[in-house]
PQR file of N, CA, C, O and H, with PARSE charges and radii, in Angstrom:
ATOM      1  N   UNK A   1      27.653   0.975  10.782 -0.4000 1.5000
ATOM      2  CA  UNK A   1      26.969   1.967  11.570 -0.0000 2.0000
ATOM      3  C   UNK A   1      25.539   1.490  11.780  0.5500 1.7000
ATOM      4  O   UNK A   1      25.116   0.797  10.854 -0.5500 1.4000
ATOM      5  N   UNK A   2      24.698   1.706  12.791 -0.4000 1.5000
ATOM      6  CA  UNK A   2      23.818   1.131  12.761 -0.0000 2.0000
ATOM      7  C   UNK A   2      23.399   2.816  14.002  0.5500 1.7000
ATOM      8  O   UNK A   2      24.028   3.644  14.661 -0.5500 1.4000
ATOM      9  H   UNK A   2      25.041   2.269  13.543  0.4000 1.0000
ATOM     10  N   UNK A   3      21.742   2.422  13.608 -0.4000 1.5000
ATOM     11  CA  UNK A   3      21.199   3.992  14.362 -0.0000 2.0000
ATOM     12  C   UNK A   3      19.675   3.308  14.580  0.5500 1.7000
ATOM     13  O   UNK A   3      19.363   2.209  14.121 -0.5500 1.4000
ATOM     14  H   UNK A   3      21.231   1.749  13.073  0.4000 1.0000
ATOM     15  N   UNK A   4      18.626   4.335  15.514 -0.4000 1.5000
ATOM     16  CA  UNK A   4      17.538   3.437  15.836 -0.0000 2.0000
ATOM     17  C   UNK A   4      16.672   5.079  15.100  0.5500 1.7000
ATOM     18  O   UNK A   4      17.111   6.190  15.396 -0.5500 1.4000
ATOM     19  H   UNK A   4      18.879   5.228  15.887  0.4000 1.0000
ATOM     20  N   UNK A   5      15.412   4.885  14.133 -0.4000 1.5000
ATOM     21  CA  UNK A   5      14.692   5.514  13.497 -0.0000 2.0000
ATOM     22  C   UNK A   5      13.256   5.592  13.469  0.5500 1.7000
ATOM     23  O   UNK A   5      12.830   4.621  12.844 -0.5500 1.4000
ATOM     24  H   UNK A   5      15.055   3.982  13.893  0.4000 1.0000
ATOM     25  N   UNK A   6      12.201   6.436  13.937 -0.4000 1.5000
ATOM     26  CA  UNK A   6      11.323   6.220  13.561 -0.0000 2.0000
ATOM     27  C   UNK A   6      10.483   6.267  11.921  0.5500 1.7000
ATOM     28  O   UNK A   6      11.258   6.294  10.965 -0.5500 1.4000
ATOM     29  H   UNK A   6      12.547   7.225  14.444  0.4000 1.0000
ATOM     30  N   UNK A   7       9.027   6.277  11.611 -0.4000 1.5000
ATOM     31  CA  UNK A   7       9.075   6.111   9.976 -0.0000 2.0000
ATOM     32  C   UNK A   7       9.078   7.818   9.849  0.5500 1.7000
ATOM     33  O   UNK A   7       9.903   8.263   9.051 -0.5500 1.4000
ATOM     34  H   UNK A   7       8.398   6.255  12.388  0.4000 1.0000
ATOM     35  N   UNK A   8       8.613   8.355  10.241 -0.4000 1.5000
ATOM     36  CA  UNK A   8       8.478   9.988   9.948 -0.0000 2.0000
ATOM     37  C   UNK A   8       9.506  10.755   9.869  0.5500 1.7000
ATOM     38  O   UNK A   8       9.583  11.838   9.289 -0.5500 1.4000
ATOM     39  H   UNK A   8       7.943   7.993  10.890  0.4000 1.0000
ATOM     40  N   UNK A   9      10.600   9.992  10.670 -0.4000 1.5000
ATOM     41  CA  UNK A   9      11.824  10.603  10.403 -0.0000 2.0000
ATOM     42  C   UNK A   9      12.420   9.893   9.234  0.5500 1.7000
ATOM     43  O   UNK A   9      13.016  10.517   8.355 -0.5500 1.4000
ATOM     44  H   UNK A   9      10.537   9.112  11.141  0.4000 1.0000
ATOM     45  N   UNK A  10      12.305   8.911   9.216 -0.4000 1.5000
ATOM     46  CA  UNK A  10      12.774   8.018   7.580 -0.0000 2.0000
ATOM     47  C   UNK A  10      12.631   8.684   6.689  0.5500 1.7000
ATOM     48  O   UNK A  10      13.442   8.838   5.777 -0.5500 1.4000
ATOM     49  H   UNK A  10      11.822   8.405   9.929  0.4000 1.0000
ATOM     50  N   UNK A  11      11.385   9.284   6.820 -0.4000 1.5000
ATOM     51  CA  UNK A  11      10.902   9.921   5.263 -0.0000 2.0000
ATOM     52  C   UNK A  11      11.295  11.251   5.168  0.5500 1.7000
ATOM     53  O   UNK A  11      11.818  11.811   4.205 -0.5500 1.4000
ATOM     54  H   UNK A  11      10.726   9.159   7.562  0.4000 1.0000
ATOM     55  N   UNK A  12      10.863  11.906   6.739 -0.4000 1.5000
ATOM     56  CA  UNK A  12      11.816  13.136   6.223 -0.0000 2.0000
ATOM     57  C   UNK A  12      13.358  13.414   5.745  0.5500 1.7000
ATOM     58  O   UNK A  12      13.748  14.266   4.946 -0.5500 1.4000
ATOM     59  H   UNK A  12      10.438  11.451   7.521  0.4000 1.0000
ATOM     60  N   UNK A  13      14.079  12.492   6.434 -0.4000 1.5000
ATOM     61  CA  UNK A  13      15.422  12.272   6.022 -0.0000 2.0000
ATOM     62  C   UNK A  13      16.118  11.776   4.675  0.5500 1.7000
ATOM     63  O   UNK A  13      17.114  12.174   4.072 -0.5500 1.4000
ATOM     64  H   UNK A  13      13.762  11.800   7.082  0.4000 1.0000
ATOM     65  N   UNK A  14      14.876  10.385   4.356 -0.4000 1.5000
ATOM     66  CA  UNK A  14      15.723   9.939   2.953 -0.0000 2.0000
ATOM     67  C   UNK A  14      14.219  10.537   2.299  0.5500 1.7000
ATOM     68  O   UNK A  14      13.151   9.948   2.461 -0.5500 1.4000
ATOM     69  H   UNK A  14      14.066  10.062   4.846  0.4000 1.0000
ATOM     70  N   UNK A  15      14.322  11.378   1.798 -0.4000 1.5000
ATOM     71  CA  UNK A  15      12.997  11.995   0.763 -0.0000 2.0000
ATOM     72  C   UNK A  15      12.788  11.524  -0.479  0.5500 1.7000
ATOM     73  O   UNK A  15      11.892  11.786  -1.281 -0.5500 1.4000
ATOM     74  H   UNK A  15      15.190  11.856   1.666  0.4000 1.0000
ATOM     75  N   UNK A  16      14.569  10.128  -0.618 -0.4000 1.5000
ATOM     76  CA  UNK A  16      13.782   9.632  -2.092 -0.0000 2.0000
ATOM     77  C   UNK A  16      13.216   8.536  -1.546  0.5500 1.7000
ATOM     78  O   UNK A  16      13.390   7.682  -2.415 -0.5500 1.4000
ATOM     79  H   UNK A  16      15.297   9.915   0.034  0.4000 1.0000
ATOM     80  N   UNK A  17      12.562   7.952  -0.515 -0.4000 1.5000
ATOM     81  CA  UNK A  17      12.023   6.865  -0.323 -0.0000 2.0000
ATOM     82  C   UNK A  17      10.317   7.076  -0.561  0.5500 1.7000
ATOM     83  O   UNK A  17       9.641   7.978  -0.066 -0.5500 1.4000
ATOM     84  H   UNK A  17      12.420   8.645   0.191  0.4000 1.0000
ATOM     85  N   UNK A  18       9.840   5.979  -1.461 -0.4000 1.5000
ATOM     86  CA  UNK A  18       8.244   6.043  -1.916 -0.0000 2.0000
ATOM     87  C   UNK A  18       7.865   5.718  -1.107  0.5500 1.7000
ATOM     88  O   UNK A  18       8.434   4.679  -0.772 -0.5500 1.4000
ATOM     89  H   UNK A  18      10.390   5.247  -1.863  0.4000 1.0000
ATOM     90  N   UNK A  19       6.590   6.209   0.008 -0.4000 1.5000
ATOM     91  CA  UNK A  19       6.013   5.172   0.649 -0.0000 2.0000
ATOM     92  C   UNK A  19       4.746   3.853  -0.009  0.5500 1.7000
ATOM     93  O   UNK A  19       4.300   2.791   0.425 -0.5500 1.4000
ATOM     94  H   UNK A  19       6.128   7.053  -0.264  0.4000 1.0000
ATOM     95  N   UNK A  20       4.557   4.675  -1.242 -0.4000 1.5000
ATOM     96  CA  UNK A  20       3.929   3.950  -1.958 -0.0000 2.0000
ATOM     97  C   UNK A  20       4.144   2.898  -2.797  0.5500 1.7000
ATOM     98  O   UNK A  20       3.457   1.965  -3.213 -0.5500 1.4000
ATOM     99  H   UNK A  20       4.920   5.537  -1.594  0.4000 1.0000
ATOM    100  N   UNK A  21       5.787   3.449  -3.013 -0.4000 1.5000
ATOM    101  CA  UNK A  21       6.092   2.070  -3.745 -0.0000 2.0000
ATOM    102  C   UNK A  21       6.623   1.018  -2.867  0.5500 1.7000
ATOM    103  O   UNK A  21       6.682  -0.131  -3.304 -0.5500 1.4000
ATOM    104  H   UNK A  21       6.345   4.207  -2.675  0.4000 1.0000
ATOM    105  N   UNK A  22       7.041   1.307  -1.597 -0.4000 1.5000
ATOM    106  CA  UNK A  22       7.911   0.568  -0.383 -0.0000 2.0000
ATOM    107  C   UNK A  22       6.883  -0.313   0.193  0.5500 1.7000
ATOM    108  O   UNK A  22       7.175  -1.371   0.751 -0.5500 1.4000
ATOM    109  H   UNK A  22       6.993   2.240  -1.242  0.4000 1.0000
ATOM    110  N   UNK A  23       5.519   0.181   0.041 -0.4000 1.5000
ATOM    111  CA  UNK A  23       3.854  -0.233   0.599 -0.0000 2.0000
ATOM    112  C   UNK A  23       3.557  -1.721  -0.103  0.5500 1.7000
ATOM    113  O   UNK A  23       3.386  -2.835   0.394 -0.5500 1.4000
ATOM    114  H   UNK A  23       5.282   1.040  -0.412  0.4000 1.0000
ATOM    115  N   UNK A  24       3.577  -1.122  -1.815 -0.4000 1.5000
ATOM    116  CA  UNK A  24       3.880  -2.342  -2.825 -0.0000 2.0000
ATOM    117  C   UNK A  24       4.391  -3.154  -2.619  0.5500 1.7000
ATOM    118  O   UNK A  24       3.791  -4.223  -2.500 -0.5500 1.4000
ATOM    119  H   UNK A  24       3.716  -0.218  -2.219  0.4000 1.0000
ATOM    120  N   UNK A  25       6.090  -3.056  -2.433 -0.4000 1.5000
ATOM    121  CA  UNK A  25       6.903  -3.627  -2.436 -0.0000 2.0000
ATOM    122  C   UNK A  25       6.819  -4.835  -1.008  0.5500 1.7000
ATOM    123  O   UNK A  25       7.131  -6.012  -1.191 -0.5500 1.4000
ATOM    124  H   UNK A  25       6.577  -2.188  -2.530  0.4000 1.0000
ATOM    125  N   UNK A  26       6.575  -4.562  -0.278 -0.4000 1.5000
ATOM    126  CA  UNK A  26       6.354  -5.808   0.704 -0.0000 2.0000
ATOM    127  C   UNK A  26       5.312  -5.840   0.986  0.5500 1.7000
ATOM    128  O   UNK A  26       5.128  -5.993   2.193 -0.5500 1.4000
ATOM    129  H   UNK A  26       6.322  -3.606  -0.129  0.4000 1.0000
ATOM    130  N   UNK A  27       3.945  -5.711   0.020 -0.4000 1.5000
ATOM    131  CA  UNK A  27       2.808  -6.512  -0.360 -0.0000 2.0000
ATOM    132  C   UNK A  27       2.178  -5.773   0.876  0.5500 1.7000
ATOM    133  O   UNK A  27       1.499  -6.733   1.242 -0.5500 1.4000
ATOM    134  H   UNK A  27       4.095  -5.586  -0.961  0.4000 1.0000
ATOM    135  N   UNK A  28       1.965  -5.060   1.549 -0.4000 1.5000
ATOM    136  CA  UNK A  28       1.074  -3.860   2.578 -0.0000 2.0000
ATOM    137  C   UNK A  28       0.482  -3.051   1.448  0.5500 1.7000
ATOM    138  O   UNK A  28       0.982  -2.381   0.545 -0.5500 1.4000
ATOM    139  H   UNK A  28       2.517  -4.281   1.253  0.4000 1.0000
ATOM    140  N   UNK A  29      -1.145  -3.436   1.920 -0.4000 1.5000
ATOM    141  CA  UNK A  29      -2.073  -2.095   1.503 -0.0000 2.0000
ATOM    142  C   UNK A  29      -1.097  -0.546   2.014  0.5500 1.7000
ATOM    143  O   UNK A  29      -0.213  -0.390   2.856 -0.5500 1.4000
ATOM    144  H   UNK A  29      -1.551  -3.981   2.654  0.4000 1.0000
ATOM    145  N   UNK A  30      -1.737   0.356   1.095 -0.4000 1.5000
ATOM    146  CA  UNK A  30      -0.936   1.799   1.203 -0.0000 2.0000
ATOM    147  C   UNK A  30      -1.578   2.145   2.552  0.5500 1.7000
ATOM    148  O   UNK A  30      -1.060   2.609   3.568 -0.5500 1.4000
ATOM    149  H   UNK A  30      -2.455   0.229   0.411  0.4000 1.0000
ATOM    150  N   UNK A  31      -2.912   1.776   2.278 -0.4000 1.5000
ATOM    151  CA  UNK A  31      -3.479   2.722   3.583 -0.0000 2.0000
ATOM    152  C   UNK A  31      -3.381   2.113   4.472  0.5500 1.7000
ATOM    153  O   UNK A  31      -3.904   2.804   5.345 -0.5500 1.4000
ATOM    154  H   UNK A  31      -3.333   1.398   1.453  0.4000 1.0000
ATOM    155  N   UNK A  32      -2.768   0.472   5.282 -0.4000 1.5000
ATOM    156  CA  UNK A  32      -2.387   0.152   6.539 -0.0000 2.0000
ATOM    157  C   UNK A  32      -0.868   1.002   6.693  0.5500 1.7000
ATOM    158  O   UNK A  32      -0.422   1.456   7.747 -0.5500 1.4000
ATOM    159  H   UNK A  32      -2.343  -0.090   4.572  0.4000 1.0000
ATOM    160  N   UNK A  33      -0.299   1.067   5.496 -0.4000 1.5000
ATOM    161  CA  UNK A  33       1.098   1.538   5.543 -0.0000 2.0000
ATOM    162  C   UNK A  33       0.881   3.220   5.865  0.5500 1.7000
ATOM    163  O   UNK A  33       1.510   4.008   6.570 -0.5500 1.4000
ATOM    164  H   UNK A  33      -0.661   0.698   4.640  0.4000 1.0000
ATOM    165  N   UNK A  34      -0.014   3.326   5.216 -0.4000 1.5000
ATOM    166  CA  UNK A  34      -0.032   5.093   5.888 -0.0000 2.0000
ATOM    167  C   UNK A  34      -0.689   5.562   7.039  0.5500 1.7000
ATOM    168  O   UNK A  34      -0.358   6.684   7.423 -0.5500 1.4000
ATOM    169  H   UNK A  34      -0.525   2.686   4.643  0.4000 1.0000
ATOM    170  N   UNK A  35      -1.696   4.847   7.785 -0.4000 1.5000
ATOM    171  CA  UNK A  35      -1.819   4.799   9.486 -0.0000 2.0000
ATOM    172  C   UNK A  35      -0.613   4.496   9.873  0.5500 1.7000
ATOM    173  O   UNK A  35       0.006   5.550  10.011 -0.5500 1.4000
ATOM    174  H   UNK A  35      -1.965   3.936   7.473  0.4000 1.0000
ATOM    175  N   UNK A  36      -0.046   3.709  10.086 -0.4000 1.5000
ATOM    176  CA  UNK A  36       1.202   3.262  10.789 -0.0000 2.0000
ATOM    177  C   UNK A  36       1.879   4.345  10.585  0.5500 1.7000
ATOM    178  O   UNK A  36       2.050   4.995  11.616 -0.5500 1.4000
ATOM    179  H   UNK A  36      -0.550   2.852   9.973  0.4000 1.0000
ATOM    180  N   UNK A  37       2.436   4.891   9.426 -0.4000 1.5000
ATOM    181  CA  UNK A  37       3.211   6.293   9.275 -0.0000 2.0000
ATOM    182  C   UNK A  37       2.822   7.598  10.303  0.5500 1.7000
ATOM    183  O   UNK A  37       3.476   8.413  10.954 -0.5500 1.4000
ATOM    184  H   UNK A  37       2.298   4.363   8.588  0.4000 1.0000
ATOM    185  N   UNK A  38       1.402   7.326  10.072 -0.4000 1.5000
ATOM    186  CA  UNK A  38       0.570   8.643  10.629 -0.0000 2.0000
ATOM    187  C   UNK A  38      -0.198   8.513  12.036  0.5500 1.7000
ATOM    188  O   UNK A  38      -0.929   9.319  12.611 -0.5500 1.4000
ATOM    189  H   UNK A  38       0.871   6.664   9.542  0.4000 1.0000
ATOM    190  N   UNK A  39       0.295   6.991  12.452 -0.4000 1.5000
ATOM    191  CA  UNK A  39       0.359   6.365  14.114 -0.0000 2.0000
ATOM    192  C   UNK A  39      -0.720   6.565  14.037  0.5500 1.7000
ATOM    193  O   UNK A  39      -0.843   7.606  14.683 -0.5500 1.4000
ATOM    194  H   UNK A  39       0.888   6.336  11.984  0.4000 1.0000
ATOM    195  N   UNK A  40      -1.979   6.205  13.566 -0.4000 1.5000
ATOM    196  CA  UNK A  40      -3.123   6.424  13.325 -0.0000 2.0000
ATOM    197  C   UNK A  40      -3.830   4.966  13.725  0.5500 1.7000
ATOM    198  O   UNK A  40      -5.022   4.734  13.929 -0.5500 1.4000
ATOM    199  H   UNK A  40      -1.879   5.359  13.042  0.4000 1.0000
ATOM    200  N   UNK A  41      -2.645   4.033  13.767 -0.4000 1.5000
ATOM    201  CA  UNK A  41      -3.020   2.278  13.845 -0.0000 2.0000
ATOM    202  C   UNK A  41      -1.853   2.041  14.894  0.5500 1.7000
ATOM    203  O   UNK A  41      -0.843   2.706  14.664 -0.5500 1.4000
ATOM    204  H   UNK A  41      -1.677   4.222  13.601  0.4000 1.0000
ATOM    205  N   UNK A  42      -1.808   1.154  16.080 -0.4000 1.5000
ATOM    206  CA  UNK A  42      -0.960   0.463  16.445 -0.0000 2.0000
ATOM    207  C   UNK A  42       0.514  -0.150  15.755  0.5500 1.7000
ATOM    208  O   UNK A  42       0.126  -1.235  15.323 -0.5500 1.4000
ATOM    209  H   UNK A  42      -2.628   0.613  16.267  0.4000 1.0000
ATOM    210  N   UNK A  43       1.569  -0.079  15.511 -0.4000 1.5000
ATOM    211  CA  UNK A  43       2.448  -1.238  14.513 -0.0000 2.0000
ATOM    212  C   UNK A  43       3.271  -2.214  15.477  0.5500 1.7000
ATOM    213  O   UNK A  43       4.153  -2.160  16.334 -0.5500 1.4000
ATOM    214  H   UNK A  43       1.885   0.803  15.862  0.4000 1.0000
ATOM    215  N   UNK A  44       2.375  -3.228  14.760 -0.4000 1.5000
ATOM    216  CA  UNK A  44       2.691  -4.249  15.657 -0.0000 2.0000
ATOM    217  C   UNK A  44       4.213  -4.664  15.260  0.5500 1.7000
ATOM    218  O   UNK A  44       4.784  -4.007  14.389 -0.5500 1.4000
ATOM    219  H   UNK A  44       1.658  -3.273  14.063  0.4000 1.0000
ATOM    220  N   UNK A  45       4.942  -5.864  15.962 -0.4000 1.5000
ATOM    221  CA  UNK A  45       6.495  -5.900  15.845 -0.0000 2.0000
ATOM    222  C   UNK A  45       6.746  -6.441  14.365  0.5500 1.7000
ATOM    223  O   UNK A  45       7.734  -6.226  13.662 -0.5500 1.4000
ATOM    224  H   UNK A  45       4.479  -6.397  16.670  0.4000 1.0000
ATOM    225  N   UNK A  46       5.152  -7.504  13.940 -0.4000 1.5000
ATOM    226  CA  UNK A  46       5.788  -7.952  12.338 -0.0000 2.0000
ATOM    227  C   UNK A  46       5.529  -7.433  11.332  0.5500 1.7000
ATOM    228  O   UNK A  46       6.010  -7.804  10.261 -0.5500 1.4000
ATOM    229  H   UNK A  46       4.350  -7.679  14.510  0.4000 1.0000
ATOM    230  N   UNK A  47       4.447  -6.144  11.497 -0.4000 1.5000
ATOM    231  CA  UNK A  47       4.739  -5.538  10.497 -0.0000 2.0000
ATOM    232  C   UNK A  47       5.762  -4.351  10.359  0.5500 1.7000
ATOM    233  O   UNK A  47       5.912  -3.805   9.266 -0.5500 1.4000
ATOM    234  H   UNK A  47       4.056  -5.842  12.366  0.4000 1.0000
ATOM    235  N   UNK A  48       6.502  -3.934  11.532 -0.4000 1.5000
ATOM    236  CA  UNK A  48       7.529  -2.860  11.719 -0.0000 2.0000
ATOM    237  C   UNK A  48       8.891  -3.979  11.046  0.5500 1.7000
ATOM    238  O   UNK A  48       9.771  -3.564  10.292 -0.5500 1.4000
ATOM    239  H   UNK A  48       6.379  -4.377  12.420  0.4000 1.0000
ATOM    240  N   UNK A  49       8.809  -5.022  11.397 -0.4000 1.5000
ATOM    241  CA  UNK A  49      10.360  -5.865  10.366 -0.0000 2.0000
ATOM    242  C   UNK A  49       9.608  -6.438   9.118  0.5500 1.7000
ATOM    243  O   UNK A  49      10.248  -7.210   8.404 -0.5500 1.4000
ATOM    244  H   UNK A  49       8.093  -5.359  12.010  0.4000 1.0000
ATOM    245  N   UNK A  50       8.821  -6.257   8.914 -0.4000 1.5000
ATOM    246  CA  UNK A  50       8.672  -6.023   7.380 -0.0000 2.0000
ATOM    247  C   UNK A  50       8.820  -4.825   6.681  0.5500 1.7000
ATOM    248  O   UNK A  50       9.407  -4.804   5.599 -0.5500 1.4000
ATOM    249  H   UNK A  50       8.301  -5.630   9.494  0.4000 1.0000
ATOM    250  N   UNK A  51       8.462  -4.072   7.067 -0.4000 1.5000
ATOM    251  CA  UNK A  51       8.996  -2.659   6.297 -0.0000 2.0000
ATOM    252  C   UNK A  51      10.216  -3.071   6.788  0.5500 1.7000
ATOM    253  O   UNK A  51      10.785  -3.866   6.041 -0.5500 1.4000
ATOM    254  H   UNK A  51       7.985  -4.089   7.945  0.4000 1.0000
ATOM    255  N   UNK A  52      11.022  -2.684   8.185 -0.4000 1.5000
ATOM    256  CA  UNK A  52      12.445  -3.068   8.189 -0.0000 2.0000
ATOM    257  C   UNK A  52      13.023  -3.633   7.196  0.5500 1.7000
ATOM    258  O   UNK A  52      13.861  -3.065   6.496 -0.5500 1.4000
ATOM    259  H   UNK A  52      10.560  -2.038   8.792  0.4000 1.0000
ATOM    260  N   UNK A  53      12.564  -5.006   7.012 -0.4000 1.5000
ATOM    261  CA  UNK A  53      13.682  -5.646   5.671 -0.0000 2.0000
ATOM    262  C   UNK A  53      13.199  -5.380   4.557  0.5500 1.7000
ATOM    263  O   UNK A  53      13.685  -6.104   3.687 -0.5500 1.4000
ATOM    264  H   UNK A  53      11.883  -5.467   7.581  0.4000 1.0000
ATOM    265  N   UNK A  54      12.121  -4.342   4.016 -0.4000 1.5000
ATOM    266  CA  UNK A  54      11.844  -3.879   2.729 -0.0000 2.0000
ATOM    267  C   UNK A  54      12.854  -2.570   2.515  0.5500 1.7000
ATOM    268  O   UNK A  54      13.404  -2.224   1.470 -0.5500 1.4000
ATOM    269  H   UNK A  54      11.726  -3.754   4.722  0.4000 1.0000
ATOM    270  N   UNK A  55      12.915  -2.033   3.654 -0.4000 1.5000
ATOM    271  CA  UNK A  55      13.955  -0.940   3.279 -0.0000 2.0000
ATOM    272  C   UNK A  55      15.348  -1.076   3.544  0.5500 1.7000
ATOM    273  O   UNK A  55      16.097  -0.115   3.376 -0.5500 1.4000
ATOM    274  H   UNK A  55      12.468  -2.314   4.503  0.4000 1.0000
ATOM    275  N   UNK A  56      15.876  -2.470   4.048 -0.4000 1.5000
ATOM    276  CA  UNK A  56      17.145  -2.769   4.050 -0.0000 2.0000
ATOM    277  C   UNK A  56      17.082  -3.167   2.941  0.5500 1.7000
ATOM    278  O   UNK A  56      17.830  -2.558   2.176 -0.5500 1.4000
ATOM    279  H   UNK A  56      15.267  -3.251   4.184  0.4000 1.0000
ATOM    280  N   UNK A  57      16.336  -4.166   2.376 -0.4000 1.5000
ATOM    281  CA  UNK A  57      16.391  -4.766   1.090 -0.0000 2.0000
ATOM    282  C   UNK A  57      16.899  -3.944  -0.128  0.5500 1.7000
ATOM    283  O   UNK A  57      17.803  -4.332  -0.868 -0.5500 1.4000
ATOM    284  H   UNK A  57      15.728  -4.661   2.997  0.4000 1.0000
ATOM    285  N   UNK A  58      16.186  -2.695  -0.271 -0.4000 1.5000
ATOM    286  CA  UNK A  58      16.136  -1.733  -0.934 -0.0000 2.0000
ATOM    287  C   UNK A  58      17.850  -1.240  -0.659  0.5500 1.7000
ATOM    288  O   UNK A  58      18.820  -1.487  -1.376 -0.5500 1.4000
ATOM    289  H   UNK A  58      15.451  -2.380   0.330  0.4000 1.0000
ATOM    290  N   UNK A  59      17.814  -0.691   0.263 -0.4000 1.5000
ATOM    291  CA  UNK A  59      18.965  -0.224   0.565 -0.0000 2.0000
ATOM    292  C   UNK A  59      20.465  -0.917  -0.009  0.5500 1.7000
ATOM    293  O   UNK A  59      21.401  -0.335  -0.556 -0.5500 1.4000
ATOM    294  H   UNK A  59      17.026  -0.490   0.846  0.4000 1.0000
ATOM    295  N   UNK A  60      20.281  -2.704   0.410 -0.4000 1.5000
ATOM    296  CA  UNK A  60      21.487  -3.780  -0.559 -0.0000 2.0000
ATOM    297  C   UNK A  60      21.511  -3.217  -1.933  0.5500 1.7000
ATOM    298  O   UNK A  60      22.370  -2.483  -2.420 -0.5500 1.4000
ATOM    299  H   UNK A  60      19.520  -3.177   0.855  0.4000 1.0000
ATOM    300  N   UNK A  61      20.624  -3.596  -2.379 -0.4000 1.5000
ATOM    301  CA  UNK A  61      20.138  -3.175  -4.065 -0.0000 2.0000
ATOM    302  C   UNK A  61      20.658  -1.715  -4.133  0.5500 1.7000
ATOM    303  O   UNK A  61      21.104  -2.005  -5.243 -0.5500 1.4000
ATOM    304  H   UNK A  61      19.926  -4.193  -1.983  0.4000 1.0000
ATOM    305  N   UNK A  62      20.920  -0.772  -4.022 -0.4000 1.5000
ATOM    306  CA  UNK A  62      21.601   0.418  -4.229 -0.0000 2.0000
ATOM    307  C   UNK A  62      22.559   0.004  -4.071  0.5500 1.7000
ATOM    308  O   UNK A  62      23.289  -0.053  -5.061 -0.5500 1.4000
ATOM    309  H   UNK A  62      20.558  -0.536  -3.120  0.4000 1.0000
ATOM    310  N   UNK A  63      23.040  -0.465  -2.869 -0.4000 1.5000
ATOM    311  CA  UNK A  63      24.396  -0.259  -2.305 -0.0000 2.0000
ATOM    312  C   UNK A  63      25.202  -1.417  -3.152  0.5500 1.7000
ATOM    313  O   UNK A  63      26.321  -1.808  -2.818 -0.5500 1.4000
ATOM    314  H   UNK A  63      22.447  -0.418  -2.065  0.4000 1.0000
ATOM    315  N   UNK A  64      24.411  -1.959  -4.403 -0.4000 1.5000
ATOM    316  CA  UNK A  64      25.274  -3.223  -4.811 -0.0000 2.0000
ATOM    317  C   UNK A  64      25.176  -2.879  -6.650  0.5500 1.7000
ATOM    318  O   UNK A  64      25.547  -3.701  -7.488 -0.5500 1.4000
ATOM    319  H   UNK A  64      23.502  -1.641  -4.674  0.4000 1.0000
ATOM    320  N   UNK A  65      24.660  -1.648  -6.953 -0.4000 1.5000
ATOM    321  CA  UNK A  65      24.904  -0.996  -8.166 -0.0000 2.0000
ATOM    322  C   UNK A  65      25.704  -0.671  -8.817  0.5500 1.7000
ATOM    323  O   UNK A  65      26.267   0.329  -8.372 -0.5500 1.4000
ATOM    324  H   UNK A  65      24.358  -0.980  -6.272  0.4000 1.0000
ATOM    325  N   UNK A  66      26.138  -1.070  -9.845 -0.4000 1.5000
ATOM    326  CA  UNK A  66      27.530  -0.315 -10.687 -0.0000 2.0000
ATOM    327  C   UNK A  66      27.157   0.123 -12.030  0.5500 1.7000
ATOM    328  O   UNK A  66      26.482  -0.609 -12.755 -0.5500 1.4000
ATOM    329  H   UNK A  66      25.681  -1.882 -10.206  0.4000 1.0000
ATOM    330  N   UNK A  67      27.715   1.726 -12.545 -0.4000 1.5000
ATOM    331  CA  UNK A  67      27.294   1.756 -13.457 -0.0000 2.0000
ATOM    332  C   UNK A  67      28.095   1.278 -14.457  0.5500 1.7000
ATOM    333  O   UNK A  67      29.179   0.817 -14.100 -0.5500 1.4000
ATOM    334  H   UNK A  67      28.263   2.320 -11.956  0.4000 1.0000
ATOM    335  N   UNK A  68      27.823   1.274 -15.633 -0.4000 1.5000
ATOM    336  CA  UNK A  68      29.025   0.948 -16.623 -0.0000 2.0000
ATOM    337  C   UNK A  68      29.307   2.211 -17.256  0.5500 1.7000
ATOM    338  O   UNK A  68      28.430   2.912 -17.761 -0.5500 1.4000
ATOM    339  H   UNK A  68      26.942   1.649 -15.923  0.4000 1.0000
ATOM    340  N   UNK A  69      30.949   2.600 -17.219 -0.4000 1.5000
ATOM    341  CA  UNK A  69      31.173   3.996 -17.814 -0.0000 2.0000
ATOM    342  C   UNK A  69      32.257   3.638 -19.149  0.5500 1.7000
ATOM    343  O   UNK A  69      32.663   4.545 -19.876 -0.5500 1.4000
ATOM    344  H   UNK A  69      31.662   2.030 -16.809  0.4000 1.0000
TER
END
């Protein structure tokens, strides 16, 4: 399945996503990461596929979890 998203809807939708830790996580200051959220800054195309593959990334890593029962 594949769908087209903006970030405001990202967050409202998956509410467990950090933007702070997602900010971390592909090495973006919080506060370029939170203009861009808050369209407060331009997002240019390489930093929109960097978050892109920080939250696909994220997303493998769940989707490749098993617990042991």
């Amino acid at each position: 399945m594949r769908f087209t998203i903006n970030y405001e809807s990202l967050y409202k939708f998956y509410k467990i996503i950090n933007s702070k830790a997602l900010s971390e996580r592909i090495y973006m200051s919080q506060s370029l990461f939170a203009q861009l959220y808050k369209k407060h800054q331009k997002n240019f195309p390489s930093q929109a596929k960097r978050i892109l593959k920080g939250v696909q990334q994220v997303g493998r890593e769940l989707a490749e979890i098993r617990f042991l029962l």
